[in-house]
C-alpha positions in Angstrom: 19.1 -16.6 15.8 18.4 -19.1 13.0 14.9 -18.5 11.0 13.7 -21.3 12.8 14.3 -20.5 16.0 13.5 -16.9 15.1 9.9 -18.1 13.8 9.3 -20.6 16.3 10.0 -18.0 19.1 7.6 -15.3 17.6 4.7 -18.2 17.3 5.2 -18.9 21.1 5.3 -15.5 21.9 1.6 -15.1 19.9 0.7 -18.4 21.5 1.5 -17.0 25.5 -0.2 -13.7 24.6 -3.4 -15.1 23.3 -3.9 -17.0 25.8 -3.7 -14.5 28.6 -5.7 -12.0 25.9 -8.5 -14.8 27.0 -8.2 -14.5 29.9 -8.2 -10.6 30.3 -11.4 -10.6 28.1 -13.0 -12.7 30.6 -12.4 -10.7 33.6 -13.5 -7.4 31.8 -16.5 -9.0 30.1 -15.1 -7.0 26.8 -16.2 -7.7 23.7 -13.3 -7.5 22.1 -9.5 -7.0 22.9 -6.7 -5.8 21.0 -3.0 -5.7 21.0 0.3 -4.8 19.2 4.3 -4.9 20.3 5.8 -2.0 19.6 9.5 -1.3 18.7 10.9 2.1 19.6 13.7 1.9 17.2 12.0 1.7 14.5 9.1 3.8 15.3 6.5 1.0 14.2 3.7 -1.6 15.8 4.4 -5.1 15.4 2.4 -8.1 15.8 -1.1 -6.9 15.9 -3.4 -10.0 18.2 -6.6 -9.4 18.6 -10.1 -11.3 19.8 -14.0 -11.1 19.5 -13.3 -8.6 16.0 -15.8 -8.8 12.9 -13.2 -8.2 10.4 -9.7 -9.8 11.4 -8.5 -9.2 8.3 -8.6 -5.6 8.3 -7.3 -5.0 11.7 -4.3 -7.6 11.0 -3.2 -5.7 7.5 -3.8 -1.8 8.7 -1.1 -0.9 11.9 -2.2 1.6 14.4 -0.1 5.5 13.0 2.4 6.5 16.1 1.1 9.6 16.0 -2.1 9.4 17.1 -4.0 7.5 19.7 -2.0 4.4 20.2 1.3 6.0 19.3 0.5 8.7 22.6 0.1 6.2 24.5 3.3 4.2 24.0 5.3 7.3 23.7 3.6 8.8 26.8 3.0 5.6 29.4 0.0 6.8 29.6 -4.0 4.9 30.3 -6.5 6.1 28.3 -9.9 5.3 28.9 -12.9 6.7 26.6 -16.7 5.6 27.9 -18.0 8.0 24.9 -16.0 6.9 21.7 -17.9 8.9 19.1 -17.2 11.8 21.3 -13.5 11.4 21.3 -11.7 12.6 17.9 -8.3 10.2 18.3 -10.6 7.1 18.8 -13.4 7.6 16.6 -11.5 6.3 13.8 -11.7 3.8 10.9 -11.5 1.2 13.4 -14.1 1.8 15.6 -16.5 2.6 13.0 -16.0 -1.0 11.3 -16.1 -2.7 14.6 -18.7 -0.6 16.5 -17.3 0.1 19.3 -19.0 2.6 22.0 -16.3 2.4 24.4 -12.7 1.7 24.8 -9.9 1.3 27.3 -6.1 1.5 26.1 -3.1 0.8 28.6 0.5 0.9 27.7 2.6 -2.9 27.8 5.6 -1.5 29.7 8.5 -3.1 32.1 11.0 -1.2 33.9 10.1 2.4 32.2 10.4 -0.3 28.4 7.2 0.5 26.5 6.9 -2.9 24.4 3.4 -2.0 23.3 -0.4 -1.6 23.8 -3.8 -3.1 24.5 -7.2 -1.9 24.3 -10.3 -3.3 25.8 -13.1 -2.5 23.9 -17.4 -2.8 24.3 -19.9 -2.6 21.4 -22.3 -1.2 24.2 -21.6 2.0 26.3 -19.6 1.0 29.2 -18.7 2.3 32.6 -15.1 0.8 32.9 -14.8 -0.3 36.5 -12.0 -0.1 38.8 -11.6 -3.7 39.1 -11.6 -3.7 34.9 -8.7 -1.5 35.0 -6.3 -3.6 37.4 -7.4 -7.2 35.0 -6.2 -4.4 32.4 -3.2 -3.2 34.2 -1.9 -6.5 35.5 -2.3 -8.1 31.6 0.0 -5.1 30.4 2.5 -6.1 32.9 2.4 -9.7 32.1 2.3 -9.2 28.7 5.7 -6.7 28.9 7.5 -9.5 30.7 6.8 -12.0 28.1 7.6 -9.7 25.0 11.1 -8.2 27.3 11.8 -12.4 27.8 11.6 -13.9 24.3 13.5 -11.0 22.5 11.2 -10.9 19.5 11.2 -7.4 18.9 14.2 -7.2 17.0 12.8 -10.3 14.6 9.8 -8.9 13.7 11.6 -6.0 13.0 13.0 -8.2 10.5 9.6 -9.9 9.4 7.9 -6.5 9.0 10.7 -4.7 6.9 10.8 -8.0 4.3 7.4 -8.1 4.0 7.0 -4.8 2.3 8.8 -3.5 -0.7 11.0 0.2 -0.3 8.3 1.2 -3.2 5.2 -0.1 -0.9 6.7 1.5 1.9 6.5 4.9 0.7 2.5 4.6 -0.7 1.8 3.2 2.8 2.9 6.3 4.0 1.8 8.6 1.6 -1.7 7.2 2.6 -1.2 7.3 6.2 0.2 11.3 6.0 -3.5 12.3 3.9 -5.3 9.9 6.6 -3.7 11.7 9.7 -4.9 15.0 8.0 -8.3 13.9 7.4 -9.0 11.2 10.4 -10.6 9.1 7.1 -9.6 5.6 5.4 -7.8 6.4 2.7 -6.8 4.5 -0.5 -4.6 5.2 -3.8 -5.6 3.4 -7.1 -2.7 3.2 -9.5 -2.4 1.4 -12.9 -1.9 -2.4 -13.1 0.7 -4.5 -15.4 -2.7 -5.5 -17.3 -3.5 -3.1 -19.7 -6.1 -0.7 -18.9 -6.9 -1.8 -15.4 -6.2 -0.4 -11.8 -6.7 -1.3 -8.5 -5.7 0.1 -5.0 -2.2 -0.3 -4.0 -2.1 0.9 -0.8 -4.6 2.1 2.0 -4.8 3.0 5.4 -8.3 2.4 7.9 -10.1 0.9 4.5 -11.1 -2.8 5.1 -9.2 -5.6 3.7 -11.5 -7.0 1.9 -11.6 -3.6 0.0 -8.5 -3.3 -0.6 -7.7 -6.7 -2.0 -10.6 -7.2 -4.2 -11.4 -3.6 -5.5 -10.1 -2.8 -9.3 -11.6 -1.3 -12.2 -11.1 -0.8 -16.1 -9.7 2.9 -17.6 -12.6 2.1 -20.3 -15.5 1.0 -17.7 -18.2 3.6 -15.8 -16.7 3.5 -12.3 -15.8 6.6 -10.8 -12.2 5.8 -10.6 -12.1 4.9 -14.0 -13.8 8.4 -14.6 -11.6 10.8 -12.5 -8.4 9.1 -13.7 -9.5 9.5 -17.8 -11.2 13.1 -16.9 -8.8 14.3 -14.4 -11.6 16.0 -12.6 -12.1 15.5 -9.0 -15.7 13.4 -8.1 -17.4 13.1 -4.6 -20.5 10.8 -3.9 -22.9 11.6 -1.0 -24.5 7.6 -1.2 -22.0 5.0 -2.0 -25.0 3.0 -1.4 -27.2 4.6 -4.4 -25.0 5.7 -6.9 -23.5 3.3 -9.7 -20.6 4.5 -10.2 -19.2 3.0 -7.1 -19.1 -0.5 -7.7 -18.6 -2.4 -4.0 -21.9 -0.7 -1.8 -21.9 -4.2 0.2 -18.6 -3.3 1.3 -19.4 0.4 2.0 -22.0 -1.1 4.6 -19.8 -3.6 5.8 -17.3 -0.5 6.5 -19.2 2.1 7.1 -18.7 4.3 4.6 -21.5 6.7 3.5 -19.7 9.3 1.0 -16.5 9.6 -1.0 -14.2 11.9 -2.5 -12.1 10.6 -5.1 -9.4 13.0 -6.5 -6.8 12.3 -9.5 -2.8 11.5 -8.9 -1.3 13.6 -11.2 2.7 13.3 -12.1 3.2 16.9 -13.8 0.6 16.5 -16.3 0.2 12.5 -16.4 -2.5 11.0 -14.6 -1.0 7.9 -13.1 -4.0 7.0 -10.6 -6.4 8.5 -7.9 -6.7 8.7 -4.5 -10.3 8.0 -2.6 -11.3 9.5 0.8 -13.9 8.0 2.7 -16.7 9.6 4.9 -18.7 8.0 7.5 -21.4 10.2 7.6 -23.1 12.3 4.0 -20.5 14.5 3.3 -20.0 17.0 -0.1 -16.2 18.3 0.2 -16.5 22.3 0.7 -14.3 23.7 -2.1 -11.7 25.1 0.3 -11.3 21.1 1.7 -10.8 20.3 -1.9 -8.1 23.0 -2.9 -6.4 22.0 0.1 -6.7 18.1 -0.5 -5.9 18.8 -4.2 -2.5 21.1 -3.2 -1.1 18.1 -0.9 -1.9 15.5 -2.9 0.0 17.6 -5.9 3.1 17.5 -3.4 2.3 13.5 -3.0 3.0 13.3 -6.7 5.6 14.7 -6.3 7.1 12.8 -3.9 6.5 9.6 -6.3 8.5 11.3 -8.8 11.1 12.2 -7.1 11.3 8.4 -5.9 11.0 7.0 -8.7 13.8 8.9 -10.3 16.1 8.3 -7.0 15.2 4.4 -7.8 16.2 5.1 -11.5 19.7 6.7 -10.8 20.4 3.7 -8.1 19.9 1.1 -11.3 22.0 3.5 -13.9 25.0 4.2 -11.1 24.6 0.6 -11.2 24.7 0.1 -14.8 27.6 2.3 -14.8 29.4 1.0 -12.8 29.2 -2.5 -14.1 30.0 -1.9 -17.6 33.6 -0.3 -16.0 34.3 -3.6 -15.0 32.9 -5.4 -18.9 35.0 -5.9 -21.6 32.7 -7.9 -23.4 30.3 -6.0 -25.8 27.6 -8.8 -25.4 27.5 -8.2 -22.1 27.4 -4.5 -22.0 24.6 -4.7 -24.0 22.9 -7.2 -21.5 23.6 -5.1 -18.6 22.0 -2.0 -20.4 18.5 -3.7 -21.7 18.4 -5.6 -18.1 18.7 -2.1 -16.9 16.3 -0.2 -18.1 13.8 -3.4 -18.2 14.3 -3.2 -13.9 14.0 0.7 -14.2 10.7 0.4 -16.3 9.2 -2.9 -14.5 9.0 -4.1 -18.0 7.7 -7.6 -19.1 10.6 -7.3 -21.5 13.0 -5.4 -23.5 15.4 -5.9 -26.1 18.0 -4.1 -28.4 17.8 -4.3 -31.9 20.5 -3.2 -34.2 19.2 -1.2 -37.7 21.7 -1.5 -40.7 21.7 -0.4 -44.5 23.6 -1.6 -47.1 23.3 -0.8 -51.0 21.3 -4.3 -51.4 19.1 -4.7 -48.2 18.0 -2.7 -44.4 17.1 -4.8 -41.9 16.9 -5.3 -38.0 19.2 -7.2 -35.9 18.3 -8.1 -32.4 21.3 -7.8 -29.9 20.2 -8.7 -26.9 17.0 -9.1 -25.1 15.8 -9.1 -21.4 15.5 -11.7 -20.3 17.5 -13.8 -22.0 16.2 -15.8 -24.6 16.1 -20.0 -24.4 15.0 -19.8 -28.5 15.7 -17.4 -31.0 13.1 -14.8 -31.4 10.4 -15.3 -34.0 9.7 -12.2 -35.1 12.1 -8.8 -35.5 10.9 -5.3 -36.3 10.0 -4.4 -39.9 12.6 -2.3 -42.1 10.1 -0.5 -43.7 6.4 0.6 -42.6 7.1 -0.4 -39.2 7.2 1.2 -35.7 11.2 0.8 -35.2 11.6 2.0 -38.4 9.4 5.4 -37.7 11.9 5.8 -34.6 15.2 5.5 -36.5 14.0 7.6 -39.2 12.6 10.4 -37.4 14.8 10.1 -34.0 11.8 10.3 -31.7 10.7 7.9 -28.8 6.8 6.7 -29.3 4.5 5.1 -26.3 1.9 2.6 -27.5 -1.4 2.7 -25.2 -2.7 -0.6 -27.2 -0.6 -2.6 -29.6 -3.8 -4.5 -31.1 -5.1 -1.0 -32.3 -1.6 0.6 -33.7 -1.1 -0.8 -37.1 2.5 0.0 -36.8 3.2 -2.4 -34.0 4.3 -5.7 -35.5 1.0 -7.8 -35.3 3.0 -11.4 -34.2 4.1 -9.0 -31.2 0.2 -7.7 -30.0 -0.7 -11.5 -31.0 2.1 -12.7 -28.7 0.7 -10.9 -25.6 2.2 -7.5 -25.2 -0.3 -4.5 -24.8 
């Protein structure tokens, strides 16, 4: 299937489904309805559709987890139908909270024993769902099935869904989903940005969009973020609405949030971000919730490092194996600096060469990553300088702020690195 044809047939299929969403809301007077495909071989929900939502944009970027209510009933073929919401523990979720919703119907989209997906049918008021509610219910899952079974989509959103996230962005989403299906509460992890000295959440699960695009803060500012991460102490706030060191209380309304717990991401004993939990209702963690919070998200930490070293022993098995096949020292030399730029997510690196003869020392730049359209304008200082503190005492140095380290080269800090 060409990406045309594959993108054109996924667009009808949205186009056939809304429309018989409309009509399905029509006939069970709902205020809103809600739908996602879902594709068995990949465990996942797919094309989330929905009507008569307040935030769209949350509901679109935040898939339903398999192994709760959604995920039971794909898995099980089962109708679930809740008139009590906040009584029901699997449904009074994120969602529901941020929508209102009082009451809820959800009915698996199956054809010949296929589930394909799910759609709920949903009231901001208390509702009695009625028989006749249930068959308009019943005969849109059928309906539905048939279209999704028809156009074959499944297997190019498959596609769609595993480009649109990187392997690195896959494992935070789930990190955040496994500490969200332990709490049943939205859940978001800060880490640093590429700008110095500023984070911001990359990756969250049941928080609102909104949130989770706009939210960041600075290492040096007064937010509570900023504080856990540089203190390394664990913070929780009964009134996101009172206290300033939360810094979006419109969006806590819009969401529903009332308190939050906000707990440093350690890597052994680096603090590389934080991780907040949100509460609906005014809630001070016990300190057995916290030890037990603070143990898994230890193990979560660890589980980055032990990614991020598998993703550093792909690139040097790859480095390896390239320079096998080079002859050319130039090009060795490339391969290595473009190497350990990837494995870094450097801005930039470069090799510079030191050498000393009876007359002069001075640096010699080899290579640098990328590759250079001028020659560079500046090169490392043979004496006084930071290169030259590494070749004469043999020991690597990490610079938190170039402009405030008089040994960094002052053309470089001017140039832009941090």
């Amino acid at each position: 299937m060409a990406v045309e044809s594959a993108s054109a047939t996924i667009a009808t299929l949205r186009t056939k489904l809304r429309t018989r969403m409309n009509d399905l809301r029509a006939a069970t007077n709902a205020d809103t309805v809600t739908m996602f495909c879902y594709d068995r071989d990949s465990d996942r929900f797919l094309l989330p559709l929905s009507l008569g939502l307040f935030d769209t944009a949350s509901f679109e970027k935040s898939m339903p987890r398999t192994d709760r209510l959604a995920g039971k009933i794909v898995k099980e073929n089962c109708r679930v139908v809740v008139e009590e919401v906040e009584t029901h523990p699997d449904v009074n979720g994120p969602f529901s909270h941020r929508e209102r919703i009082k009451s809820s119907a959800g009915v698996p989209i199956a054809m010949n024993s296929e589930t394909v997906g799910v759609v709920f049918v949903s009231y901001r008021g208390h509702h009695q769902i009625r028989a006749d509610e249930l068959l308009a219910i019943d005969r849109f899952a059928r309906e539905a099935a048939e279209m999704i079974v028809t156009s074959q989509a499944l297997a190019e959103l498959r596609k769609h869904s595993a480009l649109a996230e990187s392997e690195e962005q896959q494992v935070l989403q789930g990190i955040v989903e496994v500490i969200c299906s332990a709490m049943n509460l939205p859940v978001a992890i800060w880490l640093r940005d590429r700008k110095p000295q500023r984070v911001s959440v990359h990756a969250a699960t049941g928080v609102i969009a909104e949130y989770e695009e706009s939210a960041v803060a600075s290492l040096a500012g007064d937010s509570v973020v900023s504080q856990v991460m540089c203190s390394g102490e664990s913070m929780n706030i009964l009134n996101l609405q009172r206290d300033p060191r939360f810094k979006y209380p419109e969006l806590a309304r819009k969401a529903g949030w009332e308190s939050l717990l906000v707990i440093p991401l350690k890597i052994k004993d680096h603090i590389i971000g934080a991780i907040e939990i949100f509460s609906f209702e005014a809630r001070e963690f016990s300190r057995t919730e916290l030890e037990k919070i603070t143990i898994m998200i230890g193990r979560i930490g660890l589980a980055i490092e032990n990614y991020r070293r598998i993703q550093e022993l792909k690139v040097f098995n790859q480095i390896v194996q390239t320079l096998g096949t080079i002859l050319d020292p130039e090009r060795a030399l490339q391969e290595i600096v473009d190497g350990a730029r990837t494995v870094t997510q450097a801005d930039t690196g470069a090799i510079f060469f030191f050498s000393r003869t009876y007359r002069q020392e001075v640096f010699r730049l080899a290579c640098h990553s990328p590759r250079l359209a001028e020659p560079i304008s500046h090169k490392p200082r043979p004496i006084g300088g930071l290169s030259r503190h590494i070749i004469d005492t043999g020991q690597s140095i990490i610079i938190g702020e170039t402009t405030e380290d008089m040994r960094v080269h002052q053309e470089v800090a001017t140039a832009g690195t941090r």
